[in-house]
C-alpha positions as CSV (number, residue, x, y, z in Angstrom):
1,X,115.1,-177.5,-45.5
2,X,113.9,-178.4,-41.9
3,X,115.9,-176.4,-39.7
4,X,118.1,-178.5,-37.0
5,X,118.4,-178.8,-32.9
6,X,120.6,-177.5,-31.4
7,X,120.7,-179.5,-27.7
8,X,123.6,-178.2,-25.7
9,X,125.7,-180.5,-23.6
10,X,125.2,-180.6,-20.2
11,X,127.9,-178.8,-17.7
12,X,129.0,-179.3,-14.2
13,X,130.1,-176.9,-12.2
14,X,131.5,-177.3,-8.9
15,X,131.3,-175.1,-5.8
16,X,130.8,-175.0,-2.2
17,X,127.4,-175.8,-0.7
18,X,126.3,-172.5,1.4
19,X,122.5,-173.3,1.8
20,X,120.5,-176.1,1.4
21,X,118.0,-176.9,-1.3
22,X,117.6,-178.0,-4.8
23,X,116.1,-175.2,-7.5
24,X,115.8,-175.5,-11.1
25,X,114.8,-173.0,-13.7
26,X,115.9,-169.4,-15.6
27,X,119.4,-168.1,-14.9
28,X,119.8,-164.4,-14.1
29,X,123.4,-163.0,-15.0
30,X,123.9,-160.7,-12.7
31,X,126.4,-158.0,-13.2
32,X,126.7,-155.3,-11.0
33,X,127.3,-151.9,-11.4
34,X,130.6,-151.2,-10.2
35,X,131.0,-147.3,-10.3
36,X,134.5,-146.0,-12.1
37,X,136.8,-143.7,-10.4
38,X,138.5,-141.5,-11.8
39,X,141.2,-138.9,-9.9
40,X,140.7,-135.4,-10.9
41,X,142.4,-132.5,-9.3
42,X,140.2,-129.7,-7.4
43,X,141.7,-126.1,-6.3
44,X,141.3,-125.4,-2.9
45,X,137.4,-123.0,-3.7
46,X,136.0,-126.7,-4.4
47,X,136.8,-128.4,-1.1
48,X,134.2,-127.5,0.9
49,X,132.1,-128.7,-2.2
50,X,133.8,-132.1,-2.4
51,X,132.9,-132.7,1.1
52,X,129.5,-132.3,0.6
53,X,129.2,-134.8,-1.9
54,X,130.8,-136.8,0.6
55,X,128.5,-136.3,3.0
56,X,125.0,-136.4,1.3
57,X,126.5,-139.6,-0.7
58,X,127.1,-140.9,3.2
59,X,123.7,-139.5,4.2
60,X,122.0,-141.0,1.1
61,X,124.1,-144.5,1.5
62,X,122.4,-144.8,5.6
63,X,119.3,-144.2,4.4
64,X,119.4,-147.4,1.6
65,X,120.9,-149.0,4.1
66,X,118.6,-148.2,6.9
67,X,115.2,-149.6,4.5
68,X,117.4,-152.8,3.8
69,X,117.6,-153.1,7.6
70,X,113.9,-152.6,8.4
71,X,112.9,-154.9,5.4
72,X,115.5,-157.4,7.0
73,X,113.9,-157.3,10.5
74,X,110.7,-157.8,8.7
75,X,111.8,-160.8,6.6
76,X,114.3,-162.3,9.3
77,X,113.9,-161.1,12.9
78,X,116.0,-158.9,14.3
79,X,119.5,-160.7,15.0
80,X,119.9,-161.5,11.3
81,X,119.0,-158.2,10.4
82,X,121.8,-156.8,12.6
83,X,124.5,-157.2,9.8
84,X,123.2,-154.2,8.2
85,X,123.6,-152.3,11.6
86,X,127.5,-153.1,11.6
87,X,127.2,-151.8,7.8
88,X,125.3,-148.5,9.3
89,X,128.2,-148.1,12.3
90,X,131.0,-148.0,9.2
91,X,129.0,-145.3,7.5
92,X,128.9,-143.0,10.7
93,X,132.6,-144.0,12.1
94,X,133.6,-140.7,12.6
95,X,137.3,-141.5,12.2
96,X,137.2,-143.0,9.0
97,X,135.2,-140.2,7.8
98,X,136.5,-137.9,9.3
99,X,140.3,-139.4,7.4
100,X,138.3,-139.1,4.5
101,X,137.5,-135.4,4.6
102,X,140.9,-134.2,5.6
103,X,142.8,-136.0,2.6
104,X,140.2,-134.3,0.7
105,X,141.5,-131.1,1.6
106,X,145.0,-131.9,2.4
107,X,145.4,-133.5,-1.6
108,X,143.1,-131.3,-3.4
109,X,141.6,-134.7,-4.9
110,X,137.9,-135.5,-5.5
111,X,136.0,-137.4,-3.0
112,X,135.3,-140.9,-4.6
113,X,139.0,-141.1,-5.4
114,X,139.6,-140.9,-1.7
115,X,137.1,-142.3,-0.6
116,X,138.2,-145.7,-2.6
117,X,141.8,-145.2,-1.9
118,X,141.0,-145.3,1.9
119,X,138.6,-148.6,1.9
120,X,140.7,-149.9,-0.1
121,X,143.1,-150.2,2.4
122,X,141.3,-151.7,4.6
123,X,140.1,-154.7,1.8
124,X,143.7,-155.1,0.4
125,X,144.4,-155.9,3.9
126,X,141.7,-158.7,4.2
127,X,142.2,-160.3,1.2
128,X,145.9,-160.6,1.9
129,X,144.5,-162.8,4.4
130,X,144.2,-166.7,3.6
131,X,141.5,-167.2,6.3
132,X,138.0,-167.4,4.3
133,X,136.2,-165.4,6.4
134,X,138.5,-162.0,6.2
135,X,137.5,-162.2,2.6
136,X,134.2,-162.4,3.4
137,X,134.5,-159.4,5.2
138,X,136.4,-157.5,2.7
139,X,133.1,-158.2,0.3
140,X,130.9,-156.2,3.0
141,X,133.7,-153.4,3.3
142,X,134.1,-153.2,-0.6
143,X,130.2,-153.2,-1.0
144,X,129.8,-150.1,1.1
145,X,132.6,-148.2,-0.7
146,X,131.0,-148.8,-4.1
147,X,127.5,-147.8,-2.6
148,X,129.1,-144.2,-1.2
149,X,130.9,-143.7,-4.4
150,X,127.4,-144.6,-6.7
151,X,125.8,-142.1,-4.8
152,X,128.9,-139.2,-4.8
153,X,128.2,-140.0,-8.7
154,X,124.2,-139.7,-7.9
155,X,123.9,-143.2,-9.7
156,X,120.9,-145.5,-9.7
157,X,120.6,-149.0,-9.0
158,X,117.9,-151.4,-9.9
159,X,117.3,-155.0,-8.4
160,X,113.7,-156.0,-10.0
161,X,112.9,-159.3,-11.5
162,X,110.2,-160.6,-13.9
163,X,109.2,-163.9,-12.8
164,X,111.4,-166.7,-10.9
165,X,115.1,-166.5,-11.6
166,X,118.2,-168.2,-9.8
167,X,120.8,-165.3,-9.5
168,X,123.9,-166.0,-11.5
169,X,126.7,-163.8,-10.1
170,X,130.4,-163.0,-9.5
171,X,129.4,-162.0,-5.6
172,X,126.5,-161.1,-3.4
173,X,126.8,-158.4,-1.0
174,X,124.4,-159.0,2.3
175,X,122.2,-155.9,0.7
176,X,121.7,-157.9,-2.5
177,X,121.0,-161.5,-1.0
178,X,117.9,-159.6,0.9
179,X,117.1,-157.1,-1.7
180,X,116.6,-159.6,-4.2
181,X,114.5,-161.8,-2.2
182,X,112.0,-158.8,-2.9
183,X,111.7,-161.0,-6.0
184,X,110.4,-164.6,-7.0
185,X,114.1,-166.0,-6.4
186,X,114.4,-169.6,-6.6
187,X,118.6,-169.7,-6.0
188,X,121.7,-168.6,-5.5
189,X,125.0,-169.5,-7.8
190,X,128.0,-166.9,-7.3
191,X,131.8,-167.5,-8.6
192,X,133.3,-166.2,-5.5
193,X,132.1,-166.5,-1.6
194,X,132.5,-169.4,1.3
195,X,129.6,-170.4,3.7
196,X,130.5,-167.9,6.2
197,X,130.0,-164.8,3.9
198,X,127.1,-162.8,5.2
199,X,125.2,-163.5,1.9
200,X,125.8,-166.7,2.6
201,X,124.7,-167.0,6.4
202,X,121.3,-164.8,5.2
203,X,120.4,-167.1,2.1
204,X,120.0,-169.9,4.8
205,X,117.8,-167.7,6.9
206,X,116.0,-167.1,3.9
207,X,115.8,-170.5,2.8
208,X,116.9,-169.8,-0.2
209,X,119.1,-172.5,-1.6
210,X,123.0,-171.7,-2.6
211,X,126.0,-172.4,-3.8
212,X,129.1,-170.4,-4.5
213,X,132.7,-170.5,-5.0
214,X,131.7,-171.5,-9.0
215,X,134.5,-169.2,-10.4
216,X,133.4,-170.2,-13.8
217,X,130.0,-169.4,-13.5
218,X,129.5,-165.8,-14.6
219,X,131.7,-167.2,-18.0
220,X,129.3,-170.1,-18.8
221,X,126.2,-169.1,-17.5
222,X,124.0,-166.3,-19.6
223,X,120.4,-164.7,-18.8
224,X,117.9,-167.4,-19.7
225,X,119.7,-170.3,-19.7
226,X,118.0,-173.5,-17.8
227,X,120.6,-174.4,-14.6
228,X,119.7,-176.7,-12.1
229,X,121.2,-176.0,-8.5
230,X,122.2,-178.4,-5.9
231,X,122.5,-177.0,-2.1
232,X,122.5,-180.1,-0.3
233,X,126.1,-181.2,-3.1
234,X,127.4,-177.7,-4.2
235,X,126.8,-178.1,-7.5
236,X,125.1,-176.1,-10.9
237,X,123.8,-178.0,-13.4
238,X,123.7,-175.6,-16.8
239,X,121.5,-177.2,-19.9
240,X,120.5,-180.3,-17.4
241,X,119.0,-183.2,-19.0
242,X,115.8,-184.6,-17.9
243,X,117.2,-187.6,-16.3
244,X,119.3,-184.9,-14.1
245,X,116.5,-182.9,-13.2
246,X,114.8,-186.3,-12.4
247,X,116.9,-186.8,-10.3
248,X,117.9,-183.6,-8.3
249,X,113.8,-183.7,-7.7
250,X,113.6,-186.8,-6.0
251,X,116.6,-186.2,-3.9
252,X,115.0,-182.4,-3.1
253,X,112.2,-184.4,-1.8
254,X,113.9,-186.9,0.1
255,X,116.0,-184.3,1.6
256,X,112.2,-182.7,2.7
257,X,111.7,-186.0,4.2
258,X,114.4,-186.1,6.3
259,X,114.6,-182.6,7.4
260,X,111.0,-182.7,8.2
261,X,112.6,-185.7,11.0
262,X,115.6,-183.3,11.8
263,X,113.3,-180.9,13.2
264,X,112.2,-183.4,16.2
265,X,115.8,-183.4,17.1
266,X,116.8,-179.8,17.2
267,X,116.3,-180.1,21.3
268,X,117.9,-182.9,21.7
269,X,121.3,-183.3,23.1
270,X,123.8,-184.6,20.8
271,X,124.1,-188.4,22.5
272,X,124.9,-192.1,21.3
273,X,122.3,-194.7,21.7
274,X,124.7,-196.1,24.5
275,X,124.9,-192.5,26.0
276,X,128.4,-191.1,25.1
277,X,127.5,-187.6,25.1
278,X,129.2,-185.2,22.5
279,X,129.0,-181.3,23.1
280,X,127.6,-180.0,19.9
281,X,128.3,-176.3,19.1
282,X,128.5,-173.8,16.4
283,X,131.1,-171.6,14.9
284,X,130.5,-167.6,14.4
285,X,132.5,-164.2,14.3
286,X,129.6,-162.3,14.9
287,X,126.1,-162.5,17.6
288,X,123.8,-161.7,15.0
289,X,124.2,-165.8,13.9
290,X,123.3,-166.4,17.5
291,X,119.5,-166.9,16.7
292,X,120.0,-169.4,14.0
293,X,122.6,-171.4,16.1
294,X,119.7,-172.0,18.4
295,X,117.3,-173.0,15.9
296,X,119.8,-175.7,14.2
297,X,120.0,-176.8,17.8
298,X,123.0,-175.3,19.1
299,X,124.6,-176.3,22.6
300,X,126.8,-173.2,22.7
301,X,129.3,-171.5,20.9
302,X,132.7,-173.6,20.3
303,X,134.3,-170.6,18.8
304,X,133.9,-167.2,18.6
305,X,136.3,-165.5,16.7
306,X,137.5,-162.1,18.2
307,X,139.0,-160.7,14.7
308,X,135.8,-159.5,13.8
309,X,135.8,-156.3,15.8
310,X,138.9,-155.4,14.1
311,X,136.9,-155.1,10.3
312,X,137.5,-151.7,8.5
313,X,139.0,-150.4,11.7
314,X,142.2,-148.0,12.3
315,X,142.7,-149.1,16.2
316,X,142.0,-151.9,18.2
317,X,138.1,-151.7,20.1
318,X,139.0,-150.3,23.4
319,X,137.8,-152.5,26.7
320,X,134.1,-151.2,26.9
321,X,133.7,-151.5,23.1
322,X,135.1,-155.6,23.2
323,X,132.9,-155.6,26.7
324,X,129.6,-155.0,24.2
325,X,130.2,-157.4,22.1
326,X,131.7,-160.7,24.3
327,X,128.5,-159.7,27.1
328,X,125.7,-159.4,24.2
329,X,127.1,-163.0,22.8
330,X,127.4,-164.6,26.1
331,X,124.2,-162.9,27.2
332,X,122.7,-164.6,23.7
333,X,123.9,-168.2,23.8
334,X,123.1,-168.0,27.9
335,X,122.8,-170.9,29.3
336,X,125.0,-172.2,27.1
337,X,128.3,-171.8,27.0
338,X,131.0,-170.1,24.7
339,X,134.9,-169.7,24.3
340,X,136.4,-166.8,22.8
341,X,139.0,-167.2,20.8
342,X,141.7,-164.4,21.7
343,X,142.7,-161.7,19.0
344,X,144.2,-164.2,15.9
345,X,146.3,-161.4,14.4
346,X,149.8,-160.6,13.1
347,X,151.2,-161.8,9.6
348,X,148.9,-162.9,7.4
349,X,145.6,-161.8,9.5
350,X,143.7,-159.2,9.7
351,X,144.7,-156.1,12.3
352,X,144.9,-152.2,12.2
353,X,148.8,-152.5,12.1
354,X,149.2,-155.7,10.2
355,X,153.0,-156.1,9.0
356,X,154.1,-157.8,5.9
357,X,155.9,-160.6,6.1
358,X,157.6,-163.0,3.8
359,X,156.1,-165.8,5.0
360,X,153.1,-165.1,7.4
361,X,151.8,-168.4,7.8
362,X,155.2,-169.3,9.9
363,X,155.2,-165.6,11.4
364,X,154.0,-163.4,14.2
365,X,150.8,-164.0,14.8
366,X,148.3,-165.5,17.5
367,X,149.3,-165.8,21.2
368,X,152.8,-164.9,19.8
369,X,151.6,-161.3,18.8
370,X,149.8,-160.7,21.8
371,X,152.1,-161.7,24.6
372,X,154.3,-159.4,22.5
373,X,151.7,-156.3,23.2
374,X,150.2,-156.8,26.9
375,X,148.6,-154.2,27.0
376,X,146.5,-155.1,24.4
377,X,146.0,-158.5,25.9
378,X,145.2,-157.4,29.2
379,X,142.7,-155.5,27.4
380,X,141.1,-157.7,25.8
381,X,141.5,-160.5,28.6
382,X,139.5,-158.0,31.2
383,X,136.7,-157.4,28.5
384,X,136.0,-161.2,27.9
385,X,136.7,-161.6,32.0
386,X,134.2,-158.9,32.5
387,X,131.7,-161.2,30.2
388,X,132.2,-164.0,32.1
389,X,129.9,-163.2,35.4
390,X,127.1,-165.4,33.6
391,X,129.5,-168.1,34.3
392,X,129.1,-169.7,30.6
393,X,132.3,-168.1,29.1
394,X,135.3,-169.7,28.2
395,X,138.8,-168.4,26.9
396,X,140.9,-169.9,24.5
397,X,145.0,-168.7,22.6
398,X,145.4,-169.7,19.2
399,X,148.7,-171.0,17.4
400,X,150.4,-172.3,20.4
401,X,153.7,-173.7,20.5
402,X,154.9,-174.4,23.8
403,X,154.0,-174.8,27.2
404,X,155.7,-171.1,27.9
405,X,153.6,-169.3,26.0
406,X,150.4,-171.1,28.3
407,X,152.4,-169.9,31.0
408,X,153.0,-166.9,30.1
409,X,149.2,-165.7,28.6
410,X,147.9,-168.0,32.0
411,X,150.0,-164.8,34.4
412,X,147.9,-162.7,32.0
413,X,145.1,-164.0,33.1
414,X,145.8,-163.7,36.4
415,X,146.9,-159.9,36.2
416,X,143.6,-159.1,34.6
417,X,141.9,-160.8,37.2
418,X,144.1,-158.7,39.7
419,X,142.8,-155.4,37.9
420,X,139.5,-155.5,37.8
421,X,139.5,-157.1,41.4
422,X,140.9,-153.4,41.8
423,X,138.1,-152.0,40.4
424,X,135.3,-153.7,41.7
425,X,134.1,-155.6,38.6
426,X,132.5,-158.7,38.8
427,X,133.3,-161.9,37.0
428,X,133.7,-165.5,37.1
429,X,137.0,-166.3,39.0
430,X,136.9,-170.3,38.0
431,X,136.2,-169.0,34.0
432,X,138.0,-172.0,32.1
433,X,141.0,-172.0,30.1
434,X,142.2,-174.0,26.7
435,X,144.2,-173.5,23.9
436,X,143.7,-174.6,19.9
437,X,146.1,-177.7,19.0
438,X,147.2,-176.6,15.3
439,X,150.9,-176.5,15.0
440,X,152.2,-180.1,14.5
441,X,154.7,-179.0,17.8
442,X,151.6,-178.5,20.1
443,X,149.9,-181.6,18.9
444,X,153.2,-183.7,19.8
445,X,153.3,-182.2,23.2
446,X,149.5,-182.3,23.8
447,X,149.9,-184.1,27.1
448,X,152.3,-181.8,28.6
449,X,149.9,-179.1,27.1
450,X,146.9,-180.6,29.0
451,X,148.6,-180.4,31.8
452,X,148.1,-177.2,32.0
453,X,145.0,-175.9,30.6
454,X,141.1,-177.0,30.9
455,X,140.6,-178.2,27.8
456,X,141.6,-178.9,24.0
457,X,140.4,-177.8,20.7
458,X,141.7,-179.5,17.4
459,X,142.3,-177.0,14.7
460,X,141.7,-179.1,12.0
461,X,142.3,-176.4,9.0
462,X,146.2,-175.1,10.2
463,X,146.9,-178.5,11.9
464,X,146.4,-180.4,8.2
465,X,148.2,-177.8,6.0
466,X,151.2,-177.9,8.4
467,X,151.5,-181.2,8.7
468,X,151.2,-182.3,5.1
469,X,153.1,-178.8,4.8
470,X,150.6,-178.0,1.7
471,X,149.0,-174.5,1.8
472,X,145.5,-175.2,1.8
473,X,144.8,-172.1,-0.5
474,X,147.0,-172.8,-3.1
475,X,144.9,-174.7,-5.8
476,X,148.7,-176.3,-7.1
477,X,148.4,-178.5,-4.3
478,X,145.1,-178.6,-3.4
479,X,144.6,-182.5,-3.9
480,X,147.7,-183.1,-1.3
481,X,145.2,-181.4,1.8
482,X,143.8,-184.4,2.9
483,X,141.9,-184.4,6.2
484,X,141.4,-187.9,5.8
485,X,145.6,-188.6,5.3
486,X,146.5,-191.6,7.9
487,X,148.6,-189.0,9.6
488,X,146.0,-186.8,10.1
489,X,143.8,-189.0,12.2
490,X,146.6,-190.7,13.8
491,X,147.6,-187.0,14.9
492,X,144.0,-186.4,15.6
493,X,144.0,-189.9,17.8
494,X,147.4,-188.8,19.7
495,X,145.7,-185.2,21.1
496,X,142.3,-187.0,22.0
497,X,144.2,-189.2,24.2
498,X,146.9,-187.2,25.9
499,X,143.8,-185.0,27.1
500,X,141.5,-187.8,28.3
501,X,144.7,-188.9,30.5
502,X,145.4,-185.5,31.8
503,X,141.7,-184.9,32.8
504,X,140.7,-182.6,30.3
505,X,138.1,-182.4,27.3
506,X,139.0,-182.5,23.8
507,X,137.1,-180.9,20.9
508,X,137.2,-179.9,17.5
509,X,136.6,-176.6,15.7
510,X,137.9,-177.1,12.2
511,X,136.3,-177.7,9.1
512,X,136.4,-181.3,9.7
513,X,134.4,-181.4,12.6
514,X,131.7,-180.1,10.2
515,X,132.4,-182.9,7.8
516,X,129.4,-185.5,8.4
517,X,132.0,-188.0,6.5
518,X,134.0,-187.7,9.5
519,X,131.6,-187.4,12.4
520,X,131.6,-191.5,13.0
521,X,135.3,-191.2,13.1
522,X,135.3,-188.9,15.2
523,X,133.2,-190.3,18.0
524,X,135.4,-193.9,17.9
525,X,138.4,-192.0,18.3
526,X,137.1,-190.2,21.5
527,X,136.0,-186.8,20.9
528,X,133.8,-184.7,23.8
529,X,132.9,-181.7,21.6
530,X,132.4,-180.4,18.1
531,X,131.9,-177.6,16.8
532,X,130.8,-176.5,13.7
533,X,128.9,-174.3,11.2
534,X,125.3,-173.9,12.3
535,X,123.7,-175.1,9.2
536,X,125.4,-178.9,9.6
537,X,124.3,-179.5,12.9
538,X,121.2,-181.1,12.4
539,X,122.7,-183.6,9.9
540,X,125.7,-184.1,12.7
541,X,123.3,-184.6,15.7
542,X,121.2,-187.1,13.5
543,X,124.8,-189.0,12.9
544,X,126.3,-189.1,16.4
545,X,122.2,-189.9,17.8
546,X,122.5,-193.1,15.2
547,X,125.3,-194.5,16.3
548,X,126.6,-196.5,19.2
549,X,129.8,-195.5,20.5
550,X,131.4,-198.8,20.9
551,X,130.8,-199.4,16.7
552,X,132.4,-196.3,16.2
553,X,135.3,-197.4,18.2
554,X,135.7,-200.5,15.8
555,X,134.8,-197.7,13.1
556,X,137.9,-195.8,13.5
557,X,140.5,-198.5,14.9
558,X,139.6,-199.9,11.2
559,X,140.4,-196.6,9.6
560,X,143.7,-196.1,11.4
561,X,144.5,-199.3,9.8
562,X,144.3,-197.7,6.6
563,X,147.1,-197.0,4.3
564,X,145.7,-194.3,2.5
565,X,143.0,-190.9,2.2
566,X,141.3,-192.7,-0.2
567,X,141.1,-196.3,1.3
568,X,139.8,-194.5,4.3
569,X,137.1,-192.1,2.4
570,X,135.9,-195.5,0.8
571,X,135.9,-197.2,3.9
572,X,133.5,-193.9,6.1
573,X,131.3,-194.5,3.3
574,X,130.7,-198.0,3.4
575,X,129.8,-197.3,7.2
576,X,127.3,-194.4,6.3
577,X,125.4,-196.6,3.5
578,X,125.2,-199.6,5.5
579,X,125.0,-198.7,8.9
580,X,123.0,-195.2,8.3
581,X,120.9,-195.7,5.4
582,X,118.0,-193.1,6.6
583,X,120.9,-190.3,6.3
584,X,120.8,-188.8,2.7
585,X,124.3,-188.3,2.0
586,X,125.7,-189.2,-1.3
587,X,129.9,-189.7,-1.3
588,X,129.5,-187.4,-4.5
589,X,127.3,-185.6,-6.2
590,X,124.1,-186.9,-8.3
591,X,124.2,-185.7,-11.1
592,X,127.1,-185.2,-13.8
593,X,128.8,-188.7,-12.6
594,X,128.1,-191.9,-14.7
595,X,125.8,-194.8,-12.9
């Protein structure tokens, strides 16, 4: 009896693109080790003994980390390889450790089972948080609490490959992503992570192609099954056919093609063919991405967010310590400009004395929290000041509401200007003020708003999920967060033109700015500045360098007319495959969707 073939279906999975590139072959189901803990009891004779685990698992944990960093350095240069110095800094915090050793003693409890209790607080913390990138973080932080507790435990860990393999896993820590590059990796495919996770941010630098936020994948996929990954769509293929893989190969190449014609551009300001000029900048938390920003072509830094001193910390950074940081990125992006975003904490983000509350996302946080604590906004204000003597630093208060609270964190300004005029510190007395439009009440009062500031930034992410009132993270209602809703861009078109008649600029630093979908719109209705994630700014230069302003404008006056998200989506990409054919960009993904 012959015996029959079995030919397995192919299945789609959907995710979120995190670096470019197509890859097909072997899947690797990656499941790491995560070390148990169990609480045991020790009488006061074994403390001293405890600690010492502690502190050759610590020792041992700095030294993995410290070959990771010089292989890093090697492999990417040493900005990139800086992640693993902020990984190094946790490990030798001597307050955290130091916390660690004395609940040792004072609970007569075994190290890992302290040592996880303590980090954990600081992760529980993060992932309370709905922002993507606190998660991110709380990856890193959870990564270095399993690696300290595999080594209190004296366990091994292994990361070599036989042959080329795309890495099928639940989550990449920034050690693996480099650590298995060792190998002949071809990809990337993990069921959690966004494209501003540090594994993330490194698989670009590697050029290793990626996608994540799967969920499914680690359930479907198994060792040795054929997958098919799609950077460029953020999408895994599992069991492709060969008309798929036909397909995914001559899209990798003519993605080669044009990227190969992106390169030219990376110089180039971001400018219509009629000469509106559009500032094009990046988004980043921390100044190791500074490097890459230039290389994608970077005109400065649009937003850098402030929150992410504040990771696995039990106090706020002091002056000097935020000083560091906000001179070592304005020092980097020199002479380009960059705003800091002031501290974004209270309810639902991240911060050493975060409060619950019932309903954060309505709560005290932003400019709200700080002009509550001025002394920790003076402090923070004089550190950024201080940073600002290059005269390419700008400042900027999240979530506000009103034109008090501009008022109010403006005489804040003033007094820290006051102080270190007391001490003798330099900095730029003209340094420019704005504020983020994204609570529907600052968005209606944008002219009075931009009466008082120097410029505008749209942010998109809060401004949509309040005024659809849909949380954004909730999958329930994840088809009613539209960015494209007629209210939306209508909203959009309200801001951009109640700053243009006060004088001021306008930009954008949400994820919609980053959307090449919407980067015709945008230029019609009016905007001066986006800024983005560094590894769509090519494709967003090439966009606003291949079309005139003036069709924009007709662009999105036709789109306002629009009834609906979807008649406008249809509409953006009738524009991009008639009027910018040379542009690879599909309105879906190839593959898995019928001809």
């Amino acid at each position: 009896m012959e015996s029959e073939i079995t030919i397995r279906p192919e299945v789609v999975l959907k995710g979120i693109a995190a670096a470019p590139g197509i890859a097909c072959g072997a899947a690797y189901l990656y499941s790491k080790h995560v070390p148990q803990v169990q609480v045991k009891s020790i009488v006061p004779k074994e403390v001293e003994g405890e600690v010492q685990r502690l502190r050759n698992a610590t020792s041992r944990s700095e030294k993995e980390l410290s070959k990771i960093h010089a292989f890093a350095e090697q492999r990417l240069g040493s900005q990139n390889a800086r992640i693993f110095e902020a990984q190094i800094m946790i490990l030798s915090d001597q307050i955290l450790m130091g916390s660690i050793e004395k609940r040792i003693g004072a609970e007569l409890k075994n190290a890992e089972a302290i040592v996880a209790d303590e980090i954990n607080k600081y992760k529980r913390v993060m992932l309370a948080s709905p922002d993507e990138y606190m998660h991110e973080r709380a990856h890193d932080v959870d990564d270095i609490m399993n690696r300290i507790i595999r080594n209190i435990q004296d366990q091994k860990l292994y990361s070599r490959l036989e042959g080329e393999s795309i890495i099928v896993s639940e989550t990449l820590a920034p050690a693996d992503t480099v650590v298995f590059s060792r190998n002949q990796i071809l990809g990337y495919a993990t069921d959690m992570g966004g494209v501003t996770s540090h594994a993330a941010i490194l698989s670009r630098s590697l050029k290793i192609p990626a996608v994540v936020g799967l969920r499914t994948a680690t359930k479907l996929i198994k060792t040795g099954d054929t997958i098919a990954l799609d950077g460029y769509a953020g999408v895994v293929v599992l069991n492709p056919t060969e008309e798929t893989l036909q397909t995914l190969m001559q899209k990798r190449q003519r993605f080669k093609e044009f990227e190969e014609r992106l390169v030219d551009i990376a110089g180039l300001p971001a400018e219509t063919p009629d000469h509106k000029h559009i500032e094009l900048s990046a988004n980043i938390e921390f100044d190791d991405e500074i490097e890459f920003c230039r290389q994608q072509g970077s005109a400065g830094i649009g937003l850098f967010r402030t929150e992410s001193q504040l990771i696995g910390k039990e106090r706020y950074p002091t002056e000097e310590e935020q000083y560091e940081v906000y001179r070592a990125v304005a020092d980097g992006i020199s002479p380009h400009s960059v705003i800091f975003r002031t501290f974004d904490v209270g309810g639902d983000k991240i911060g050493p004395d975060t409060e619950h509350e019932e309903n954060p996302f309505l709560g005290w946080r932003g400019i709200r929290a700080m002009l509550d604590r001025p002394e920790l906004f003076l402090a923070q204000l004089r550190s950024i000041l201080r940073a600002s003597s290059g005269k390419n630093v700008r400042i900027m208060f999240p979530m506000v509401s009103n034109v008090t609270e501009i008022l109010r964190a403006k005489a804040m300004v003033e007094q820290a200007k006051k102080e270190l005029n007391t001490r003798g510190m330099p900095y730029d007395a003209g340094v420019k003020v704005g504020v983020m439009v994204e609570i529907p009440a600052a968005a209606v009062m944008a002219d009075q708003i931009a009466g008082e500031v120097d410029f505008l930034s749209i942010g998109t992410n809060d401004l949509i999920q309040y005024l659809l009132a849909v949380d954004r993270n909730n999958n329930a209602v994840q088809s009613v967060y539209q960015p494209f809703h007629p209210a939306v861009l209508r909203t959009i078109k309200h801001i951009i033109e109640a700053g243009h008649k006060r004088g001021v600029w306008v930009g954008m630093c949400g994820e919609m700015a980053g959307d090449p979908l919407a980067t015709v719109l945008l230029v019609g209705l009016g905007i001066d500045e986006l800024s983005v994630i560094p590894v769509v700014l090519p494709e967003i230069k090439k966009i606003i360098l291949s079309i005139r302003q003036r069709d924009a404008k007709r662009v999105a006056e036709k789109a306002l007319s629009l009834p609906t998200d979807q008649e406008v989506r249809d509409y953006l990409w009738s524009v991009m495959r008639d009027r910018l054919p040379e542009i690879p960009f599909e309105e879906q993904s190839d593959i898995g969707v019928p001809p």
